[in-house]
N, C-alpha and C positions, 0 to 999 in steps of 0.2 A: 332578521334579514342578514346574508351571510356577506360581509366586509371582504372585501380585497383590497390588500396595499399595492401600490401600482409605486413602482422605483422610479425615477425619474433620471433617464438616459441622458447624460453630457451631451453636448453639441458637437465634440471634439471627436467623438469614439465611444466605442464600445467595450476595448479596452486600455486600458490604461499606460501598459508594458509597451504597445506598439508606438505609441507617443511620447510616449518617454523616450523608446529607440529616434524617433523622428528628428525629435527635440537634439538628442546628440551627430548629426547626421553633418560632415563638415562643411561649412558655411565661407571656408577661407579663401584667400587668391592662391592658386597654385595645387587647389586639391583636384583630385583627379574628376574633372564634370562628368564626362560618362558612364562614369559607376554609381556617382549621385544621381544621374539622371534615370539610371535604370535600377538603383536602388528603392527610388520617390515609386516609380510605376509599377513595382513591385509591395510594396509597403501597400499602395493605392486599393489597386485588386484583392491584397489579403484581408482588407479594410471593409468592403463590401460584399466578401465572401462570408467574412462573420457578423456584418448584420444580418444579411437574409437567411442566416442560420437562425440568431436569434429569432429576426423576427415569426419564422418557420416554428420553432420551441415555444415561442407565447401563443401563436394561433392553433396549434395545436393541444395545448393546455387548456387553453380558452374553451375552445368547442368543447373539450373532457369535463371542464366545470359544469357548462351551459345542459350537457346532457345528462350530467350524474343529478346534479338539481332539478332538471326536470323529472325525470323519473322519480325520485324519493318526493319530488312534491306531490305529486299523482299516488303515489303508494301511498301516505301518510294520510292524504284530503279521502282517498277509496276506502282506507279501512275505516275512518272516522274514529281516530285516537283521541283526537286533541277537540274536544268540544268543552271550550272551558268554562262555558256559562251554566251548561248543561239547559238552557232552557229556550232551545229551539237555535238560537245563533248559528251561523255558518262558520262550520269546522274549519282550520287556518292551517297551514301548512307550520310545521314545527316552531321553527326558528321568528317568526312573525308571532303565533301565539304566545312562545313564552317569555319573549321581550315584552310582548304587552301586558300581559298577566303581571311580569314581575317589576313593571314601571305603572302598575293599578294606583286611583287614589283612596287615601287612608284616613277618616275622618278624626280628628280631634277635637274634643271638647274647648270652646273656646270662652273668652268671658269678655265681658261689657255688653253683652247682647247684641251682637254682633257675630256674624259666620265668621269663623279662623278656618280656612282649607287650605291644609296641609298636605303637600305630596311627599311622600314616603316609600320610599322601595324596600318593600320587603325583603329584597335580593338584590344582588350587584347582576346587573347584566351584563359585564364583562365576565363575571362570575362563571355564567353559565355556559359562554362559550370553551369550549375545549375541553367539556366534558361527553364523556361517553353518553351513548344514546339510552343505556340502563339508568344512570346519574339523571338525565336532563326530563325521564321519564318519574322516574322520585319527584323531582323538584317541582315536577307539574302538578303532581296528584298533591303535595302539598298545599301549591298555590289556590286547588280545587277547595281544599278541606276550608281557607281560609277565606270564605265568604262571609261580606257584610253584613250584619242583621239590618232591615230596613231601620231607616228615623224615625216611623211612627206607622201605625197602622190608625184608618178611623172605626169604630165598634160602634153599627147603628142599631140601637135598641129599639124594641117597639112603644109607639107613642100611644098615649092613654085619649088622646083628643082623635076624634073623627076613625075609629081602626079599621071602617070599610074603604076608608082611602087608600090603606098603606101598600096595596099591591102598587096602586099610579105610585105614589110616592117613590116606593122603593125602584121602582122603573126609570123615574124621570131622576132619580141619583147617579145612578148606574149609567144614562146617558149623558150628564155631567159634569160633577166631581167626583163621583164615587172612586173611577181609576186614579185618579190623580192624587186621592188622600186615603189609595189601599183600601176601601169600605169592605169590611166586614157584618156581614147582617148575622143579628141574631135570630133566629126563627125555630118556633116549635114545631114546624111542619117544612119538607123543603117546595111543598106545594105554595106559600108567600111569596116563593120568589123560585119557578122551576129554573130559570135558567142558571141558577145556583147550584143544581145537584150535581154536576158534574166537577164542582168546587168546592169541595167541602173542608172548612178548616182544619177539621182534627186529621186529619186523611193529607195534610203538606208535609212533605220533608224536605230535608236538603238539597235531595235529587230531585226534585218535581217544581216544573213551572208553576210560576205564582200570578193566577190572573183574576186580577178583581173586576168587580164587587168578587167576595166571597161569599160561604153562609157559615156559618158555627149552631148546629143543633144543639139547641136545648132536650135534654132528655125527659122522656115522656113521665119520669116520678115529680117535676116540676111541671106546674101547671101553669096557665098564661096570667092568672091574678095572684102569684107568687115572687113578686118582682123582689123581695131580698134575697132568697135561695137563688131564682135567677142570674144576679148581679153577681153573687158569688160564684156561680159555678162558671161564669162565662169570664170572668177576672182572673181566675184555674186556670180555665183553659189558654186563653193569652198568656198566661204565666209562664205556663207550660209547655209551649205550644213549641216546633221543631223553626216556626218564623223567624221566631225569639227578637220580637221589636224593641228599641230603646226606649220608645214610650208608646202609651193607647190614648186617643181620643175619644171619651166616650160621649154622645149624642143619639136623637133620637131621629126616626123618620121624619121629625118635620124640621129637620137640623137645615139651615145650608151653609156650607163649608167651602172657604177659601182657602186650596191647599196650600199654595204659597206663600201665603202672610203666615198657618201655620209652621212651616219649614221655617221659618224668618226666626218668629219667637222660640222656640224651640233648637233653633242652631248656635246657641250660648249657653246652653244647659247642659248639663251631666245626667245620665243614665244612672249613673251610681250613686247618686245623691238622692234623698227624697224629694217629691212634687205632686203637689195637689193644686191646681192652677188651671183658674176659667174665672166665673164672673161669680165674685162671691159675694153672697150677702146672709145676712144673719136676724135674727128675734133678740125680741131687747131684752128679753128677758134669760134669754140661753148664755152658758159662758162658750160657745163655740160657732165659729162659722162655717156656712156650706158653701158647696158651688154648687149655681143655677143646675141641673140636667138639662135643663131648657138650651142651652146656650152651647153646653157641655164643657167637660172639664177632661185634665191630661192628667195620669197618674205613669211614672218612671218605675220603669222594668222594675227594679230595685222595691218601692213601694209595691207594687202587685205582690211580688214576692211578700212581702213582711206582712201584706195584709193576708195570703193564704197562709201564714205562718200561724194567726193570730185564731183563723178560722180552723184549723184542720190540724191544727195539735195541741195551741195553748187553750183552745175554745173559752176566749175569753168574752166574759158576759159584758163586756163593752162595746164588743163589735157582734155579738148575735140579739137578735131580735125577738127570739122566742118567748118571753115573759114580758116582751115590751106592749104597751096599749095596741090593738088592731091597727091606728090612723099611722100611727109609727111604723109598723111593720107593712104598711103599706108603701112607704117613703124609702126605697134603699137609699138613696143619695144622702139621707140626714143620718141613718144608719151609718153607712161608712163613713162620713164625716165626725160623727159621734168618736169612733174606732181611734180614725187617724188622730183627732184631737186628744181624746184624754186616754188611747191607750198608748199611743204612740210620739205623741206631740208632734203631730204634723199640721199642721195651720193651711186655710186656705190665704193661700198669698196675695198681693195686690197685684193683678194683671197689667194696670195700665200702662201705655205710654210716658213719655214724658212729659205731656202736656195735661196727664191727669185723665187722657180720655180713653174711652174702655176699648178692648179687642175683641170679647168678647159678648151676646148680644141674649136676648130672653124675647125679643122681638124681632117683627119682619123689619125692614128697609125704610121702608115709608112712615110706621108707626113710631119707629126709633128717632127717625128725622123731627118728624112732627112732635115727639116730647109727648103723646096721646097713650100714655102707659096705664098699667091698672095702680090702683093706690095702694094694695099690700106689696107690689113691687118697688113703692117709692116707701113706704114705709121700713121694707126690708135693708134698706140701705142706712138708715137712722144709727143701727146698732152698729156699725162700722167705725165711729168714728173713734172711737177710742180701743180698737180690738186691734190694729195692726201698731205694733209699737217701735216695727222694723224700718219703717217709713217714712220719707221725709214730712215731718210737721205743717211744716207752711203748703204742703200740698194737700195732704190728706182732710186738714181740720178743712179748707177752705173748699174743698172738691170733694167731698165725702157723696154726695147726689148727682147722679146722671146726665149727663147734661143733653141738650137739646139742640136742633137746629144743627147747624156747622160744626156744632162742639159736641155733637153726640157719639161720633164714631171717629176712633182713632186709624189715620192711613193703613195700619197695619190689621184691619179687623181681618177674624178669623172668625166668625160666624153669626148668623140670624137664626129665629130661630119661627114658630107659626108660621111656617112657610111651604102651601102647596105645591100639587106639582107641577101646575097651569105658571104659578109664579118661579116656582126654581128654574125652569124653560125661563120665563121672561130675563131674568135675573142673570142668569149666565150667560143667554143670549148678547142683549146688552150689553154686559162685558164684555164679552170676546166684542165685538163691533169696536168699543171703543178704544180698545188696547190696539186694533187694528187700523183706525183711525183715531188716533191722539187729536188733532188738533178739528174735530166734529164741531160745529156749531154749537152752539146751546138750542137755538130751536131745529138744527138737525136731531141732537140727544134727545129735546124733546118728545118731539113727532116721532122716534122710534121707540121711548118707554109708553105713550098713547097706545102705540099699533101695537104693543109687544104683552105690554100687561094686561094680566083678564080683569076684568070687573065683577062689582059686586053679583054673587048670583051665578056667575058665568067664571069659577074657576079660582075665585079669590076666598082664601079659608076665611072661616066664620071668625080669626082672630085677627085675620089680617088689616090693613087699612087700603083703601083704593088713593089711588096717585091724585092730588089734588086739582081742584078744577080751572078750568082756563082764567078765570079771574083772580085766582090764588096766586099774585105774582112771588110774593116773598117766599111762599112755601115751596115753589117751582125751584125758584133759586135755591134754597138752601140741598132739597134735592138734587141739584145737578150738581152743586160745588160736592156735596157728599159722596154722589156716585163717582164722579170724577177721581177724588181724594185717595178711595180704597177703590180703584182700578188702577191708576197709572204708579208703577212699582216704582218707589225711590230707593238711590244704592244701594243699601241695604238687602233690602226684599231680591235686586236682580243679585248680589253675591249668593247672596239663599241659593239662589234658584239653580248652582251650579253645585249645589253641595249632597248634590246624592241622596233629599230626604227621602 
């Protein structure tokens, strides 16, 4: 916006010399009065002859502003120069776009897990003004080149349980979280998910709006019971991709995904450091840990790269699978964990809270609450105890095992996992409800996960668990205080949520 100093006119005059004459004008007994008398009426008249001069020269100015700005704002908005988003926004008149562009905020990596947002001007906005309109046109296209790569993209894989589901699935994502946590679908046909073809990941650049769900085609030399070559090639691609995200989440169609508690954990982290981080658990007999797929895990820009590094020139037989047993080579996830561990020393890390409670989930909502897990999952967790050596002791030895009830899920989860698509509706429904209404009864929240959730038979996956029954009062409880916990966003979660993930 274009600044005018406005001078500020003394009280006394408009000029200064004619007051100063005033000022010496004789005041004494004996000087001659009628020459001061018509001296004063004279002075008077010349006095108001130069204001409405001046004030004639600023309104005449004024109007010359008023329509030179109009005009160049109309020429500038018609030709449609300054679109600095490039992705559909309403074209801004010069001076307004490139103060805003060049007062944009700038994310930094922050630490103690915790958002640091930092505003940073790329440019001095005083800078810009008083530059030629060649100059201010540079500086724009600049500003253009230096878009943010998103916080995270989610990459949803396809799920091995139920796959005539996954068209619902992938539907009821897409209706929502899928926009909110960027979902990328993987898919060998763009027929999975047609309203995808119009979106296709390889096919994004810098200049093209970015509107999720996405899809990222698998090429037709990988087949759909090929999920290590799969995992690889679609890891490439995000790698590679013109996106170019800080990190990917990867997850499958029966994933549900809380985008904001992801933004949370994720907004104390570095891009350029390694991470492998989700819900890990390990065989007691292995010297390395994985993370869940179930649950899904996050691997940083930085890591993608090193693991296509690992794939596609050092082809190291730590991270390919080709000579490994069939059961293996059907597991990408233990595969690349294998890679990051003993080719790279990338560790799955401890996700938790401070309270020891997880964020991330390998179960629905209900089954999680309830502690009703399968027993190679509680077994999987055995081998942890002594595998993270980075960790506070008094926490880990004593909280090595999942906990249950209230203690099962920490405020900040970022996802469930055996979860339909009759239930991912119920599930986000209810939250949004409840974030809308904070202070809902307990048998209002009740009576609305009754009406909201499917039941057995009618919508609820064969892994899932159905909402306990009216006699279950303890279980009711521990449910609502759960659902409540990871809906209502504490400081934290609400700084996230202005940090551009």
């Amino acid at each position: 916006m274009m600044r005018r100093t406005r001078k500020r006119i003394s009280s006394q005059g408009s000029d200064p010399l004619l007051f100063a004459t005033v000022g010496r004008i004789p005041q004494q007994e004996g000087d001659n009065v009628d020459l001061r008398d018509k001296l004063r009426k004279t002075l008077s008249f010349q006095k108001w002859l130069d204001c409405i001069g001046i004030c004639s020269v600023l309104v005449f100015f004024s109007i010359g502003i008023v329509g030179f700005s109009f005009f160049d704002h109309h020429q500038i908005f018609d030709n449609g120069k300054w679109n600095i988003t490039g992705k559909g926004v309403a074209k801004m008149p010069t001076p307004i776009a490139l103060d805003d562009a060049l007062q944009s905020t700038h994310r930094e990596p922050a630490t103690g897990g915790t958002s640091d947002i930092r505003m940073t001007q790329k440019a001095s906005t005083e800078d810009s003004r008083g530059k030629s309109q060649e100059e201010r046109e540079v500086l724009l296209e600049s500003v253009r080149k230096k878009k943010e790569p998103p916080r995270f993209i989610t990459v949803v894989m396809p799920s091995v349980v139920n796959p005539n589901g996954r068209r619902k699935r992938l539907d009821s994502i897409a209706e929502t979280w899928g926009a909110s946590s960027r979902a990328v679908y993987a898919v060998h046909d763009t027929a999975e998910y047609p309203e995808g073809r119009e979106r296709v990941f390889e096919e994004v650049s810098p200049d093209t709006s970015t509107v999720f769900p996405m899809v990222l085609v698998v090429p037709d030399s990988i087949s759909p019971d090929e999920g290590v070559p799969r995992l690889q090639h679609v890891i490439k691609t995000v790698s590679e991709s013109a996106l170019d995200p800080d990190f990917a989440f990867f997850v499958n169609d029966h994933t549900f995904v809380i985008p904001e508690h992801l933004c949370e954990y994720l907004s104390g982290l570095n891009p350029t450091d390694e991470l492998y981080a989700g819900h890990a658990l390990k065989e007691n007999d292995s010297d390395y840990a994985f993370n869940s797929g179930a649950a899904g895990y996050v691997l940083s820009r930085t890591t993608m790269r090193h693991l296509v590094q690992k794939w596609e020139h050092e082809k190291d037989s730590e991270c390919l699978a080709t000579n490994a047993p069939k059961w293996f080579q059907g597991n990408p996830g233990l595969v690349t964990a294998r890679c990051l561990q003993h080719s790279m020393n990338i560790a799955a890390i401890d996700t938790r809270d401070d309270a020891g409670m997880h964020r991330f989930h390998a179960f629905g909502l209900v089954r999680t609450v309830a502690g009703k897990v399968d027993q190679w999952y509680i077994n999987k967790h055995k081998g942890l105890k002594d595998f993270w050596v980075d960790v506070d002791e008094n926490v880990m030895k004593e909280n090595v095992m999942p906990g249950i009830g209230q203690d099962c899920c920490s405020a900040a989860t970022v996802s469930f996992h055996y979860v339909e698509s009759s239930e991912t509706r119920a599930l986000f429904h209810v939250r949004r409800e409840l974030l809308q209404k904070p202070n809902m009864s307990d048998e209002e929240l009740r009576s609305l996960i009754k009406t909201e959730w499917p039941s057995t038979g009618k919508g609820l996956g064969f892994y899932s668990r159905h909402v306990p029954g009216d006699e279950e009062t303890e279980a009711w409880t521990d449910l609502l205080v759960v659902l409540r916990k990871i809906t209502h966003a504490n400081e934290a979660i609400k700084k996230a949520n202005s940090a551009m993930c």
